[in-house]
N, C-alpha and C positions, 0 to 999 in steps of 0.2 A: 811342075808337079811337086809339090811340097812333098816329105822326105824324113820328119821329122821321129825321133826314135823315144818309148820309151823303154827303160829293163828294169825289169822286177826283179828284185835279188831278196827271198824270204831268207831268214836265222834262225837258228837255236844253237847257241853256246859254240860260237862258229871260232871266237878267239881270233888270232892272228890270219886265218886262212882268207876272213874277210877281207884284212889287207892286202891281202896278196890278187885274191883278184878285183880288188877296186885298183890295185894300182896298175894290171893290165888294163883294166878299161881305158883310165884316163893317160895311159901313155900309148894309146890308139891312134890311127891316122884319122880316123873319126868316133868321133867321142859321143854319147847319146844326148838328146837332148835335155833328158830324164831321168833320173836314177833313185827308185824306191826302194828304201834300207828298209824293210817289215821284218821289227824284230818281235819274233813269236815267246814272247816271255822268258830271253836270257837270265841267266845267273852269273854267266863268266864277266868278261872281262869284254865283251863284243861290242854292249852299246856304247861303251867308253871310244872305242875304235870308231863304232857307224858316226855317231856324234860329234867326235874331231874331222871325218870327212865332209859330214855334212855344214859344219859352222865353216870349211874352207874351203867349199865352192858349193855356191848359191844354187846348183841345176841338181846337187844330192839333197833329198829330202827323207828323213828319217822317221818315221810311223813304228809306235811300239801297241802289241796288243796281247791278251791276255795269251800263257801258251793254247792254242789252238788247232795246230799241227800246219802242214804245209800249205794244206788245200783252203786253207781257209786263210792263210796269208796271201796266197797269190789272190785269191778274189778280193782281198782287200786292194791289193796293186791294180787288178784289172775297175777298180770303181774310181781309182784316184788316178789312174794313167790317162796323160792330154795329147799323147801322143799320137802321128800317122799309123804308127807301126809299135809292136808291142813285143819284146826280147824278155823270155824267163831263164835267168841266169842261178848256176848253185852257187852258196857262199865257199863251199871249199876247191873248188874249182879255179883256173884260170882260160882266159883268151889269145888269141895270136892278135899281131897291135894291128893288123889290116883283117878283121876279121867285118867290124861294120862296115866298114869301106868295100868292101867285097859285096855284103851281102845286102847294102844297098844300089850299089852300081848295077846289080843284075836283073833287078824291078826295073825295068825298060817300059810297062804300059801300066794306066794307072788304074786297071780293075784285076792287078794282078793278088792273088791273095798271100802272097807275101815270097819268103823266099827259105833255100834248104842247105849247109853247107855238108862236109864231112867234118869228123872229128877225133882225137886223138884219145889212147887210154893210157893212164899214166901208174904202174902196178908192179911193185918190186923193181925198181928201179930200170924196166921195161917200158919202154914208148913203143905203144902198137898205132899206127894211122890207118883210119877207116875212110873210103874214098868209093862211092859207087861210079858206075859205067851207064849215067843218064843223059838224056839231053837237057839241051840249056831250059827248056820247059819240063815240067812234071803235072799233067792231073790227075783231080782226087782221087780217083780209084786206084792207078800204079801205087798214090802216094801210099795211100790207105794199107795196100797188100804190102809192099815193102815195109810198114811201120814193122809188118806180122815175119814176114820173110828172109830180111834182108840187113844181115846186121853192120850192114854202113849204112844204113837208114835210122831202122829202132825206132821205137816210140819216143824217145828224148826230144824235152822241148828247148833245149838247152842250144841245138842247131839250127833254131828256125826263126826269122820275122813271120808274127802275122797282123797283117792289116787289122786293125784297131775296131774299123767296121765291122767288122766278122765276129769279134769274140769281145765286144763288148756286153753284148746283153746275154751272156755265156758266162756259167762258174762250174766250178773245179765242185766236185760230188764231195764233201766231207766227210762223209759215212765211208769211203771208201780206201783202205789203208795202203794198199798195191795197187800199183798201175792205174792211179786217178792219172797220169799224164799222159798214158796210151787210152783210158776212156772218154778223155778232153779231146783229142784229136779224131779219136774214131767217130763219138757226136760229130763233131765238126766237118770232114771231111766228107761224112758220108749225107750231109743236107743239101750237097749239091755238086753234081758230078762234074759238072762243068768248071769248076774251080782249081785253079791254075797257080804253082809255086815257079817260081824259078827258081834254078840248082845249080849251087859253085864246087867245082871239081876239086875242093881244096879241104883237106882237113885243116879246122879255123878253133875249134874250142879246145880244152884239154879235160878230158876228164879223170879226177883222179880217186883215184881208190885204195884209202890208206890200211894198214897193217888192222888197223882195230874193225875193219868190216871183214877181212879176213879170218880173225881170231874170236870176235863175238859170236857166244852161244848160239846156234843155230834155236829159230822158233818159226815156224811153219804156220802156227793158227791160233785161231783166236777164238775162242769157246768154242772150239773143235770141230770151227771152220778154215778149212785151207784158206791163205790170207790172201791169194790172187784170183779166187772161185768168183766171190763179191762180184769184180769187174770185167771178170771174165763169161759171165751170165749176161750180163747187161750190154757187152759188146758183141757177142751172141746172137740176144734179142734183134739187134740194131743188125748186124752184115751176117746174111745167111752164107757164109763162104767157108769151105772144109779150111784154108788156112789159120782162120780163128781158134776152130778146135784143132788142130795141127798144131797152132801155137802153145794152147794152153798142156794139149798132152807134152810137151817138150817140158815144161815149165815141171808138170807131174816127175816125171825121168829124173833131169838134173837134181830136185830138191830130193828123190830117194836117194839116189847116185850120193850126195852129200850127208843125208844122215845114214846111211850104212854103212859112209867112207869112216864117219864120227864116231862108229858107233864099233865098227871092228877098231877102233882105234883106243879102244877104251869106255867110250863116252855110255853105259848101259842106261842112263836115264830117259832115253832117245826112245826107246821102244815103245812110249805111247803115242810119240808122234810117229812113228814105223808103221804101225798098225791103223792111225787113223788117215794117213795116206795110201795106205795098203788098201783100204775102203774105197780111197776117193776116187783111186783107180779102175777098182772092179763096176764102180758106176758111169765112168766117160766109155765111150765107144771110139778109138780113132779110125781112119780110115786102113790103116797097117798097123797089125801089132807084132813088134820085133820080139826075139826069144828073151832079150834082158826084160821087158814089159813083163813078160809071163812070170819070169822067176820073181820080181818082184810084187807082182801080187800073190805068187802061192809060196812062196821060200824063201820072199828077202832077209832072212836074217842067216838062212844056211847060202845064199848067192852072195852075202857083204864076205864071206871066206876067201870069196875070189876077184873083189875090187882091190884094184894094185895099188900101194899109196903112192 
């Protein structure tokens, strides 16, 4: 059964970070067959980098296109990938060096729909490893509710092969700003129940989350639509299951939880997005609504008195 890999790894203004995880790739116990550099219209210093990679081995191929954002980068990788198997990797990220070695070894039959590792988060000089309690098989539906449930799972595409067959004639929604990578899998997953990952008990990727996503301006919407509503509708429509809107109410919580932390902190420009998720709330239904829910729709800005910093 041929085996063969490729990884989409989309840019924008990625700098040195590129390097960093091109150079885990290729010092892998297996190395992919494929490697497409989509640079989504840098400025920095990045294609200088893709471009030295790619002139000094022949298996990196370098695709530049206008900026277009992510979702429209990876669909460009998923029209030019010749690969079995199809890995979307981030550029500021890195890999463990048996991470493909792992996650091909565990595709044992050849209609499997590819495979799922665990993985690492890398955040103030904090390494947290996420590791679920699965069997060596997973199908779609468990996969499905874990993307929503279970955060050694998550929606990241960044942990998984998938069979090339499956999401070839499949693209990433460009309209959609948040969570196009949890609406690519939730399509996916949910067209056919019977479809089967295998799952390595091993945190294999690294995700890192640097200082400057911590400290950037908090912005919730986008013409005074909450920016995860979009995809959250739409997977919805697709899986009638209370953990979708379970999901999306959590999502609601934290981002108030965060501008009322920002905003008793100083931050008063916050209050239009205060009030326009103060909205968004009073319009979802979850299935429990806890007393902190309440106070933030009728009182978040007299309840931010009492988030701790």
């Amino acid at each position: 059964m041929e085996k063969s890999i490729t990884t989409i790894i989309p840019f924008f203004n990625s700098g040195c970070d590129l390097a960093r995880m091109l150079g885990s790739i290729i010092s892998g116990t297996v190395v992919p067959d494929e490697i497409l550099l989509i640079d989504d219209g840098s400025t920095d210093d990045s294609a200088t980098i893709a471009l030295d990679y790619a002139a000094k081995y022949d298996f990196i191929k370098y695709i530049k296109q206008p900026h277009s954002g992510v979702s429209a980068a990876r669909n460009r990788g998923i029209k030019s990938a010749t690969g079995t198997y199809i890995s979307f990797l981030d550029a500021d990220d890195y890999i463990e060096k048996d991470m493909y070695e792992l996650l091909l070894s565990a595709i044992t039959v050849e209609d499997c729909a590819g495979s799922v590792c665990g993985y690492f988060t890398e955040k103030n000089s904090l390494t947290t490893s996420y590791v679920g309690n699965y069997n060596d098989i997973i199908y779609a539906p468990d996969l499905l509710e874990a993307m929503f449930t279970d955060d050694c799972i998550r929606g990241f595409l960044f942990t998984r092969l998938f069979n090339s067959k499956l999401i070839k004639s499949m693209t990433f929604d460009t309209d959609i700003a948040m969570c196009e990578d949890l609406l690519f899998q939730t399509k996916l997953l949910s067209s056919e129940p019977s479809m089967r990952f295998a799952y390595v008990p091993k945190a294999l990727y690294h995700y890192v989350q640097n200082s400057t996503q911590s400290t950037a301006k908090l912005n919730y919407f986008t013409n005074n639509i909450f920016k995860y509503k979009p995809a959250f509708e739409q997977m919805s429509s697709i899986v009638h299951k209370d953990y979708v809107t379970n999901s999306y109410e959590s999502i609601l919580e934290y981002s108030m939880y965060c501008l009322l932390k920002a905003y008793k902190a100083g931050d008063k420009d916050l209050v239009p997005q205060i009030k326009l998720l103060k909205k968004e709330m009073k319009n979802t239904h979850p299935t429990k609504a806890s007393r902190r829910r309440l106070a933030y729709i009728y009182a978040p800005l007299l309840y931010s008195c009492f988030i701790s910093d």
